[in-house]
DRENNUTI-703043 format. One record per residue (C-alpha): x negated, y, z; residue number from 1. Coordinates in steps of 0.05 Angstrom, whole numbers, plus 32768, in hexadecimal, padded with zeros to 4 digits. Each point is the difference from the previous one (the first is absolute). Example, Ala and Ser with C-alpha at 12.3 -4.5 7.8 and 13.67 -1.06 7.14 Angstrom:
REM DRENNUTI-703043
<xx=7F0A yy=7FA6 zz=809C nr=1>
<xx=7FE5 yy=8045 zz=7FF3 nr=2>
//
This chain:
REM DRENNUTI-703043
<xx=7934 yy=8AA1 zz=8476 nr=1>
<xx=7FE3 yy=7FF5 zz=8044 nr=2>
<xx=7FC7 yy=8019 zz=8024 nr=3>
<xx=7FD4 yy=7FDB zz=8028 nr=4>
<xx=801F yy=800B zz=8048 nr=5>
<xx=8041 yy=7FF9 zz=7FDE nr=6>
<xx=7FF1 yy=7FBB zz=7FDE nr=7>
<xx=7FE2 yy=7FDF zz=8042 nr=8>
<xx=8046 yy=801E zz=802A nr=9>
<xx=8026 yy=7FDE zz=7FCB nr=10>
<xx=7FDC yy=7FB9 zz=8001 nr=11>
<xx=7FF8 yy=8007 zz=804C nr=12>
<xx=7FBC yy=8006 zz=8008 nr=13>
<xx=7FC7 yy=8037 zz=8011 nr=14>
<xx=7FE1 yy=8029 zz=7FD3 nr=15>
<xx=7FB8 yy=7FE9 zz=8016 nr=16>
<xx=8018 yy=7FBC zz=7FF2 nr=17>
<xx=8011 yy=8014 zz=7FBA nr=18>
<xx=7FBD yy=801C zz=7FEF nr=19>
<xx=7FE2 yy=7FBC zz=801F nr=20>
<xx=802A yy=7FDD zz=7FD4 nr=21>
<xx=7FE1 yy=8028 zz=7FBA nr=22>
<xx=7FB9 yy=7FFC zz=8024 nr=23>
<xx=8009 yy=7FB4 zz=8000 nr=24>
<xx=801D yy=7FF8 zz=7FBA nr=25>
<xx=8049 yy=7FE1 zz=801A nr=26>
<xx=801D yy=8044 zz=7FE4 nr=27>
<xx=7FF5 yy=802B zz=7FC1 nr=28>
<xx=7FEB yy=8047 zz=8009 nr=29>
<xx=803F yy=8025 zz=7FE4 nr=30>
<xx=7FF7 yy=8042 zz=7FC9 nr=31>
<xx=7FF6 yy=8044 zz=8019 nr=32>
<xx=802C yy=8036 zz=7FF2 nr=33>
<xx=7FE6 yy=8043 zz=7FE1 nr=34>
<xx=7FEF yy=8016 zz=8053 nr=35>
<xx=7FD1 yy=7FC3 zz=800C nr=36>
<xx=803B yy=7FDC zz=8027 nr=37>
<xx=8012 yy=7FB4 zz=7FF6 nr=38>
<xx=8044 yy=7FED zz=7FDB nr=39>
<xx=8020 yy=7FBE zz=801E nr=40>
<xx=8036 yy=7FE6 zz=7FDE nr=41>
<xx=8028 yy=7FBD zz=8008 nr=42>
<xx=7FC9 yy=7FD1 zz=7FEE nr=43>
<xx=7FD5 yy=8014 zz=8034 nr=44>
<xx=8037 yy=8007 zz=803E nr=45>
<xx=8015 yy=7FB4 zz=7FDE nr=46>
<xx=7FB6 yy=7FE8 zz=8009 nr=47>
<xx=7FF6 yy=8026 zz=8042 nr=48>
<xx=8045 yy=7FD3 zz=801B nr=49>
<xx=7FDE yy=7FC3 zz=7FE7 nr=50>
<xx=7FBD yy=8001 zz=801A nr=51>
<xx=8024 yy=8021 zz=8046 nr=52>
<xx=802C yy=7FBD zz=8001 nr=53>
<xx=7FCA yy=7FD0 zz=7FF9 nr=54>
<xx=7FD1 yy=8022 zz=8032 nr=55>
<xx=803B yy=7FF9 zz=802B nr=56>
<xx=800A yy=7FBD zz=7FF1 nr=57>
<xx=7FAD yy=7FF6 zz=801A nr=58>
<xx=7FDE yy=8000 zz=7FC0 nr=59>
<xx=7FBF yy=8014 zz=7FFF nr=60>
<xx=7FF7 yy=8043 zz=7FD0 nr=61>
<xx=7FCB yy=7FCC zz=7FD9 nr=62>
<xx=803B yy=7FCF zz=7FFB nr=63>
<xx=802E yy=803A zz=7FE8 nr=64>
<xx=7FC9 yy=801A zz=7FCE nr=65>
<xx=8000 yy=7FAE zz=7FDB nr=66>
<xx=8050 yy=8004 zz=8001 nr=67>
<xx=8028 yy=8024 zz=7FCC nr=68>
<xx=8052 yy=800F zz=800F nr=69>
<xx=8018 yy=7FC0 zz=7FD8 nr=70>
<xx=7FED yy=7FD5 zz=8036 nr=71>
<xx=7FD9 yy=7FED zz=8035 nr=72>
<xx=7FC0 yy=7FD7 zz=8000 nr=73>
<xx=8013 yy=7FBB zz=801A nr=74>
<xx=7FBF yy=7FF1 zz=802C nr=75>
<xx=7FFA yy=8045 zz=8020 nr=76>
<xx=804A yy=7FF2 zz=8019 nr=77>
<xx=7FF2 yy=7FBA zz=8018 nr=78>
<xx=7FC6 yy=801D zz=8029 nr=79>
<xx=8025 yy=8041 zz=801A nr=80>
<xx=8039 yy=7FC9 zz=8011 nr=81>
<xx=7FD3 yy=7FCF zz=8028 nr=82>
<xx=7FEA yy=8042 zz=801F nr=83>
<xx=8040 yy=8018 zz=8015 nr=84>
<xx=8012 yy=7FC0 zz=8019 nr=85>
<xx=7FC0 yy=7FFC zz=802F nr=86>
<xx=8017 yy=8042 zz=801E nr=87>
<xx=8042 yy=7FF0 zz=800B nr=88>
<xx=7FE4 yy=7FBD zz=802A nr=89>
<xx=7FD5 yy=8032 zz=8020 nr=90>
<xx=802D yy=8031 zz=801B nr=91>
<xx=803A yy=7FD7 zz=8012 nr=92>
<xx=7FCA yy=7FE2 zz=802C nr=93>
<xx=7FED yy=8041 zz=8014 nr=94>
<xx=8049 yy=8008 zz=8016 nr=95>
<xx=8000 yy=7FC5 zz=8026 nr=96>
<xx=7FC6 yy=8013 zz=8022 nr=97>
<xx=8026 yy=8047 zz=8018 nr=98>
<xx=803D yy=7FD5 zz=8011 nr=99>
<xx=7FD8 yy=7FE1 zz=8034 nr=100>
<xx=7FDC yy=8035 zz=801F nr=101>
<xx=8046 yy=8027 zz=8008 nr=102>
<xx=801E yy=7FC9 zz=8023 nr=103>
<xx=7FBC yy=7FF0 zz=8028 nr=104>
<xx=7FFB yy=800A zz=803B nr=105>
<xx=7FA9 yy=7FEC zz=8000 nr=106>
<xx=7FCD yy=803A zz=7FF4 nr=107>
<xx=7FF2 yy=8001 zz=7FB5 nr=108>
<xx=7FB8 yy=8003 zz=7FFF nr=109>
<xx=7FF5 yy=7FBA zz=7FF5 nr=110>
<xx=801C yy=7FDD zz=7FB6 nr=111>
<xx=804A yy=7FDF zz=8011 nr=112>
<xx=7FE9 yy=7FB3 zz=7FF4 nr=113>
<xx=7FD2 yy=8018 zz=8041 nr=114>
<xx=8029 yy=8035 zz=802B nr=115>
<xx=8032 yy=7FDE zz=8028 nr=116>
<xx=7FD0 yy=7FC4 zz=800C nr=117>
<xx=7FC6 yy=8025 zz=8014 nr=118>
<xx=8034 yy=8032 zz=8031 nr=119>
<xx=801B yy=7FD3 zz=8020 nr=120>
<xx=7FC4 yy=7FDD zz=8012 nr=121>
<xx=7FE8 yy=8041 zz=801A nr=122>
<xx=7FC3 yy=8009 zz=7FE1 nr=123>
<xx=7FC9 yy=8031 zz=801C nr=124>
<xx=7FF6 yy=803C zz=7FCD nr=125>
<xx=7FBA yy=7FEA zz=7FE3 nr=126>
<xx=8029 yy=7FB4 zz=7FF7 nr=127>
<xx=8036 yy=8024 zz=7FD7 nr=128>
<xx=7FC7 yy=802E zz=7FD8 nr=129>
<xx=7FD7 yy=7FBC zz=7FEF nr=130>
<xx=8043 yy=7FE4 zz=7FEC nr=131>
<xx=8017 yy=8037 zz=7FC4 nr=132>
<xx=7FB2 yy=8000 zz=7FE4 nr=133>
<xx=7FF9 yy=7FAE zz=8008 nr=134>
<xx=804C yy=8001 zz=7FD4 nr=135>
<xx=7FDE yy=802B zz=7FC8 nr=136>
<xx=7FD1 yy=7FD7 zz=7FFC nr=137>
<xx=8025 yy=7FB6 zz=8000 nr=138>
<xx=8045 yy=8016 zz=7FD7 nr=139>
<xx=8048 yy=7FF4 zz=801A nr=140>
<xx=7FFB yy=7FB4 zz=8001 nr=141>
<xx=7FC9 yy=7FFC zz=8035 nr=142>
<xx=801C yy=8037 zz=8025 nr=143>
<xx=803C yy=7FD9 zz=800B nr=144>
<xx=7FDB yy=7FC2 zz=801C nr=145>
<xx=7FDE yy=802B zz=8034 nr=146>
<xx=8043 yy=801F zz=800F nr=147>
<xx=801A yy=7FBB zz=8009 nr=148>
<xx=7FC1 yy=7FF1 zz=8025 nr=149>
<xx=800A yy=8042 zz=802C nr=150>
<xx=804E yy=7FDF zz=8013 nr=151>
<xx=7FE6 yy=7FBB zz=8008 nr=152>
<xx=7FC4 yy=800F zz=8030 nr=153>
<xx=8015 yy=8035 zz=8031 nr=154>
<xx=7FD5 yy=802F zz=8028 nr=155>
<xx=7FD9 yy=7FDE zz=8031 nr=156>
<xx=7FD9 yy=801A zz=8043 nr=157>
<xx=7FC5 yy=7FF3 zz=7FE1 nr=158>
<xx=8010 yy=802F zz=7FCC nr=159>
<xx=801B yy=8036 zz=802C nr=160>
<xx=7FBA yy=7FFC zz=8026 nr=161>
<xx=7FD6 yy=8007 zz=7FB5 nr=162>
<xx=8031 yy=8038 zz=7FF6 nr=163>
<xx=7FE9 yy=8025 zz=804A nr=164>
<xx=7FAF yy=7FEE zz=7FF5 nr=165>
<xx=7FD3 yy=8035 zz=8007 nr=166>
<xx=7FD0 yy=8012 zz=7FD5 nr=167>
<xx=7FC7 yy=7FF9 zz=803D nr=168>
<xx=801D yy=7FB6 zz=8019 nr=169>
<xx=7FD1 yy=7FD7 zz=8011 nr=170>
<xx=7FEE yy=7FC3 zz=7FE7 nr=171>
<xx=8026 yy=7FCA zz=8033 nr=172>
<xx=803E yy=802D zz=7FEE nr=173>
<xx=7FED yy=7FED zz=7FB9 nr=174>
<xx=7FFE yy=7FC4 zz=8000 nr=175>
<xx=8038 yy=7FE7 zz=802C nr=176>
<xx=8031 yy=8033 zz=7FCD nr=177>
<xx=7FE0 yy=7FD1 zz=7FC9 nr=178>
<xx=800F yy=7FC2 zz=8024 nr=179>
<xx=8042 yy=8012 zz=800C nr=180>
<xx=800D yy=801F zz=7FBC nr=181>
<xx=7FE1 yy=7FCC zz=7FD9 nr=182>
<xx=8039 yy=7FCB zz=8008 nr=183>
<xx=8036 yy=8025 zz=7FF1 nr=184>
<xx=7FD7 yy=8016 zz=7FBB nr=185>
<xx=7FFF yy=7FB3 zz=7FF2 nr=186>
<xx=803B yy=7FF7 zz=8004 nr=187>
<xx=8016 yy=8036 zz=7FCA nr=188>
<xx=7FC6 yy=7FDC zz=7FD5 nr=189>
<xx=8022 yy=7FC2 zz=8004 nr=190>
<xx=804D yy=8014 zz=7FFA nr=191>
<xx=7FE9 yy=802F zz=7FC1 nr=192>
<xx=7FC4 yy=7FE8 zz=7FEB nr=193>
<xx=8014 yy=8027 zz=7FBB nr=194>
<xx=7FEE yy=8044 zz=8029 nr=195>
<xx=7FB0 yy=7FE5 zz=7FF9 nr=196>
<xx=8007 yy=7FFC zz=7FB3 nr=197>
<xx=7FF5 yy=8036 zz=7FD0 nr=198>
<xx=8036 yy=801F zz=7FE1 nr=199>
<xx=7FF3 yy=802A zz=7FBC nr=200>
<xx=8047 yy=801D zz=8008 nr=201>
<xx=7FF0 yy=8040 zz=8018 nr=202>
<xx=7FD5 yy=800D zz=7FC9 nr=203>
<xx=7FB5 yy=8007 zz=801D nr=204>
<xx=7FD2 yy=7FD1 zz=7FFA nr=205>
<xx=7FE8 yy=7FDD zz=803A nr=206>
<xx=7FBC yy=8022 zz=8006 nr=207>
<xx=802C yy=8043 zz=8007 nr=208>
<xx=8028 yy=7FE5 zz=802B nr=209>
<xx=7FC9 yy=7FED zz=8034 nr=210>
<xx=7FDA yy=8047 zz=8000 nr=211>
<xx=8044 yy=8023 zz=800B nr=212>
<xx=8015 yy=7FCD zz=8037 nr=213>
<xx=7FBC yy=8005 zz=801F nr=214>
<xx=8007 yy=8049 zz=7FFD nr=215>
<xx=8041 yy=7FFF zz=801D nr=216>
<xx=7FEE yy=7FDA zz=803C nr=217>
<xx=7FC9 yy=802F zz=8017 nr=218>
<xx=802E yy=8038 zz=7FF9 nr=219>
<xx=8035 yy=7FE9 zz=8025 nr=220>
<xx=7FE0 yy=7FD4 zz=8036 nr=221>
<xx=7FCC yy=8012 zz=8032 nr=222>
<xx=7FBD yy=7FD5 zz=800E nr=223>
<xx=8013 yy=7FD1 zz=8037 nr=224>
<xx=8043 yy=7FF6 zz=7FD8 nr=225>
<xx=7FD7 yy=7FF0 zz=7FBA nr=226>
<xx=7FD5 yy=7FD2 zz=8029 nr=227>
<xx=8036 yy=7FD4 zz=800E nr=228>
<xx=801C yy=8003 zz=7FB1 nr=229>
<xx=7FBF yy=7FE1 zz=7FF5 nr=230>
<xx=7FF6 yy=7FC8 zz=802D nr=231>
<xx=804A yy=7FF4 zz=7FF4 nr=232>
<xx=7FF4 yy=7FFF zz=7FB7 nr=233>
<xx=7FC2 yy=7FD9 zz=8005 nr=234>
<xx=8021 yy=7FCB zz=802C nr=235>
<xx=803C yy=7FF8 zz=7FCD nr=236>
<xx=7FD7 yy=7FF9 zz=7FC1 nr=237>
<xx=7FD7 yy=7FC3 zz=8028 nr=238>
<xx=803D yy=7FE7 zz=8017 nr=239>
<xx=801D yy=8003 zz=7FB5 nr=240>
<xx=7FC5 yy=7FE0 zz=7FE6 nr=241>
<xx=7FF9 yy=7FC7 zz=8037 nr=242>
<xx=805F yy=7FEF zz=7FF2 nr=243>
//
C-alpha cells in the first residue's frame, strides 16, 4: 500500500528512523513488490504509531522492544514516572532560578544563595571567583551559611588593606594585615563554626576539595596575599584546637 517515505509521513516520523526501527527489530521488514520496493500496509503504520507514542512518552527503544500493544510493562512505567517527576522538580527549580536573575538586580556570576550577599558586601573580584568554585565544592547548604556569614560580618579595613597588598609587601606589612585580619576571621569561626566542617553536599570528596581550593588560591591571590591566608589559617586551626 505504502512506500517507505510514505509510511513514516503517515506515522509522523523520518524515514531514517524507520529503517532504525527494522535494524533494531521493533519493526518487521515489510514484502517487496515485483520492483524491489517495500509494501506497508496498516499493520505497520499501526505499529509505527505505537512505538512513536511510547518513545514520546520517554521509553527507552529497549523498553519499547519488551512491550507489546496490549499494555504497558508496569515497572518500566514506574521508573519513566519517578523520572519524569525528578525533571519536573528540576526545572521548575530551574525556573525559579530565571525568576530571580530577571528581577535581580546583582551580577549573575556567582550562584543566587551567594549573589546578593557577597554584592553587597562588595567583594574584590578574586573574593567573588573563590566564592562560585568554594560553592561547587560545599553544595547549596554551606553556601548559604557563608552567605549568611558574608551579611553578618561586614567588610572590614583590614580586609580592604589584604584586598590592596602587593605582591612585593614586605614583611611588617604582612604581618600587621594578619594581625588585623586575624580577629575578624575568629569571629566568623565562632558565629559559624559549621563553615570549618566538611560538607559532602557538593559532591567531592574532601581530598578533592582541598587540591582544587589550594589551586584556587594561588590563582587568584598573589604571594604577599597567600602569605597572610596561611598565617591566618595557621593561627585559626591553633586557636580551634586550644577553644
Amino acid at each position: 500500500m505504502w512506500s517507505t517515505r510514505e509510511v513514516a509521513e503517515l506515522a509522523g516520523t523520518s524515514l531514517r528512523t524507520v529503517r532504525h526501527y527494522h535494524d533494531v527489530g521493533l519493526l518487521d521488514e515489510p514484502e517487496r513488490r515485483s520492483n524491489g520496493y517495500k509494501t506497508y500496509g496498516v499493520e505497520h503504520l499501526v505499529r509505527l504509531v505505537w512505538i512513536r507514542r511510547m518513545t514520546a512518552l520517554g521509553f527507552s527503544l529497549a523498553q519499547v522492544a519488551a512491550m507489546d500493544a496490549d499494555g504497558v510493562d508496569d515497572a518500566a512505567a514506574a521508573e519513566l514516572d519517578a523520572k519524569l517527576a525528578a525533571d519536573i522538580e528540576r526545572l521548575q527549580a530551574i525556573r525559579g532560578d530565571l525568576r530571580a536573575l530577571r528581577t535581580s538586580t546583582v551580577p549573575s556570576d556567582l550562584p543566587p544563595e551567594l549573589s546578593a550577599a557577597a554584592t553587597a558586601q562588595r567583594l574584590s573580584p578574586a573574593d567573588r571567583k573563590f566564592s562560585v568554585v568554594l560553592a561547587q565544592l560545599v553544595g547549596p547548604t554551606r553556601a548559604e551559611e557563608y552567605a549568611r556569614m558574608l551579611t553578618a560580618h561586614g567588610r572590614t579595613a583590614a580586609g580592604d588593606d589584604f584586598d590592596r597588598l602587593p605582591a612585593d609587601a614586605d614583611e611588617a606589612t604582612v604581618d600587621d594585615v594578619v594581625a588585623r585580619l586575624l580577629p575578624d576571621v575568629l569571629r566568623q569561626v565562632i558565629d559559624f563554626p559549621d563553615l570549618g566542617t566538611w560538607s559532602v553536599e557538593g559532591g567531592h570528596d574532601q581530598r578533592t576539595a582541598q587540591r582544587v581550593i589550594l589551586a584556587t588560591l594561588s590563582e587568584l591571590y598573589n604571594p604577599a596575599q597567600l602569605q597572610v591566608l596561611s598565617r591566618v589559617a595557621v593561627a585559626t586551626a591553633a586557636a580551634r584546637d586550644a577553644g
